[in-house]
C-alpha positions in Angstrom: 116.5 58.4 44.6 120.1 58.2 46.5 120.2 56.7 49.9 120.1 58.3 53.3 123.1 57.8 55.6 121.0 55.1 57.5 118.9 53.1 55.0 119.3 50.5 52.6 118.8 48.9 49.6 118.5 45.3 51.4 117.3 45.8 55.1 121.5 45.7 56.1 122.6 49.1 57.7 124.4 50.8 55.0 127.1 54.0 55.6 127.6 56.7 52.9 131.2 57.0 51.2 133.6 59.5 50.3 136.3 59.0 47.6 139.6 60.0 49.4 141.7 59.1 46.6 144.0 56.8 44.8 147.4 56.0 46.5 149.9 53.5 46.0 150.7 50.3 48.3 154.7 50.2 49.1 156.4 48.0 48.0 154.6 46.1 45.5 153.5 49.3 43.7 149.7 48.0 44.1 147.0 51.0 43.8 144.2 51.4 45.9 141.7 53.7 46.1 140.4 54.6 49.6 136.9 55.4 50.8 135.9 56.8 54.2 132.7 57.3 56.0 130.6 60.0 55.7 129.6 60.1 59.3 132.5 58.0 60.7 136.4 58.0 60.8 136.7 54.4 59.1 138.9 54.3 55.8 137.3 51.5 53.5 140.9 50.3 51.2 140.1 48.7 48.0 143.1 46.9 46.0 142.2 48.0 41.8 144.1 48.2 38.9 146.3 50.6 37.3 144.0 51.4 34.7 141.1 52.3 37.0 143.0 54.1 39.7 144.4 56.6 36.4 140.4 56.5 35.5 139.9 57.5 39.1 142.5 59.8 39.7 141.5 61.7 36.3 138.2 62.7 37.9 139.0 63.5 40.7 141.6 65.9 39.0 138.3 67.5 36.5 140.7 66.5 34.0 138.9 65.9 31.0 140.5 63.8 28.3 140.8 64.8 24.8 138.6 61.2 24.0 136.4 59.9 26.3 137.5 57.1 28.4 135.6 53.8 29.0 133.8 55.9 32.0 133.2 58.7 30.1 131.6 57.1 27.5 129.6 55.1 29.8 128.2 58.2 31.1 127.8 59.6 27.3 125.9 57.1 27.0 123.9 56.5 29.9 123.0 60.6 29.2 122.0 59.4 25.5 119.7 57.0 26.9 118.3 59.7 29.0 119.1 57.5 32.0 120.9 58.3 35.3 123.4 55.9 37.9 121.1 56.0 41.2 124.0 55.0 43.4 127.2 52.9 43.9 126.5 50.1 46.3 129.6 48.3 47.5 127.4 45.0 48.4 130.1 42.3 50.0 134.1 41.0 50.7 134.1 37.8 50.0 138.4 35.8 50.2 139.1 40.2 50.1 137.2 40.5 47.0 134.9 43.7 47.1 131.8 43.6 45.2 129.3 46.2 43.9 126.0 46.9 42.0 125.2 49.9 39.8 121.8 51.0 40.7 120.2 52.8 37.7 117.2 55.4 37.6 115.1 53.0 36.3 115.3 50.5 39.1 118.0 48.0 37.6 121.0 46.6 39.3 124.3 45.6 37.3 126.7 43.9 38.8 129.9 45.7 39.0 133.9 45.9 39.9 134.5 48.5 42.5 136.8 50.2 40.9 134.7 50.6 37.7 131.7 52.0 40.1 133.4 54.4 41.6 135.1 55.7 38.6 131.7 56.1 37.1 130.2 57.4 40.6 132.6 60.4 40.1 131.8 61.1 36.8 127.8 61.2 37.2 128.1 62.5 40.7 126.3 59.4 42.1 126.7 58.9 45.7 128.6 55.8 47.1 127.4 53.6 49.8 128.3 50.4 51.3 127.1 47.8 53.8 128.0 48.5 57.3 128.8 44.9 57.8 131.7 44.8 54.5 132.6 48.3 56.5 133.2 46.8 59.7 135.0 43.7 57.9 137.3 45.6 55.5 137.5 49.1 57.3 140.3 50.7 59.3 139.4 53.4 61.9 141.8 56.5 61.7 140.1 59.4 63.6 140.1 63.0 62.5 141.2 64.8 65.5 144.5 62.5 65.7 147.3 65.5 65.6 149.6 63.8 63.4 147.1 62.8 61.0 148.7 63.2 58.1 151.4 61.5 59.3 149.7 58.6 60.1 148.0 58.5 57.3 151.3 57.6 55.4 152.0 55.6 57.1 149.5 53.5 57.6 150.1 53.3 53.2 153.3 52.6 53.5 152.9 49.4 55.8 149.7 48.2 54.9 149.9 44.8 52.5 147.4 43.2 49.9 147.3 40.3 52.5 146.0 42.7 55.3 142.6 43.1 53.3 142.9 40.8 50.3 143.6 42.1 46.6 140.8 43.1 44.4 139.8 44.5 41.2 
């Protein structure tokens, strides 16, 4: 059963997660893919790799490949097992390394990369969480009502660096 906004899996406050999308870091070319709060106006930016952030990207897009992907075959066969992905927990930052667990319908936890989680998350429609405390760590406030939010928004891209949060995969 998927998480409300302000439980837990481990007695830490935990905030729900929207996928805002995969963007490129300037100038190394680095992808991220960037979270935000539910409830808040925190962005959560997580250094992956290229392969993940296309992974990403493609379901986000509904674009469904003419093969299944590593993702989509993940989720072929978690349905084949008759088994569903709970949730996407993103657990800790540790040296800017994000972590995560997979929490199946059955009650078991696999440890995960990020990226691969929420890849998966958007392909079963799981929600994401993560752990206020990695949140307030890691995250980067940009409210909503700002006027030139867009603006700021690319900016913030363009000057942000892997050493501002750490790289990760």
């Amino acid at each position: 059963m998927p998480l409300r906004h302000d439980e837990s899996w481990d007695g830490a406050a935990v905030k729900h997660m929207e996928v805002i999308g995969v963007r490129v870091e300037m100038p190394s070319n680095q992808p991220i893919v960037l979270l935000k709060e539910a409830d808040g106006e925190r962005y959560l930016p997580i250094w992956i790799g290229a392969v993940e952030a296309t992974a990403i990207a493609l379901a986000q897009q509904g674009v469904i490949p003419a093969r299944p992907l590593t993702h989509d075959l993940f989720r072929d066969v978690l349905d084949a097992l008759d088994a569903t992905l709970s949730t996407v927990n993103i657990t800790a930052i540790n040296d800017g390394i994000f972590y995560a667990e997979l929490v199946f319908s059955n009650g078991i936890e696999v440890s995960a990369r990020p990226s691969d989680s929420i890849a998966l998350a958007l392909r079963t429609g799981a929600p994401i969480y993560a752990r206020e405390d990695v949140v307030d760590e890691a995250g980067v406030p940009i409210p909503d009502e700002q006027e030139d939010e867009v603006e700021k928004f690319r900016e913030f891209l363009n000057n942000i660096s892997p050493e501002d949060f750490g790289r990760t995969t």
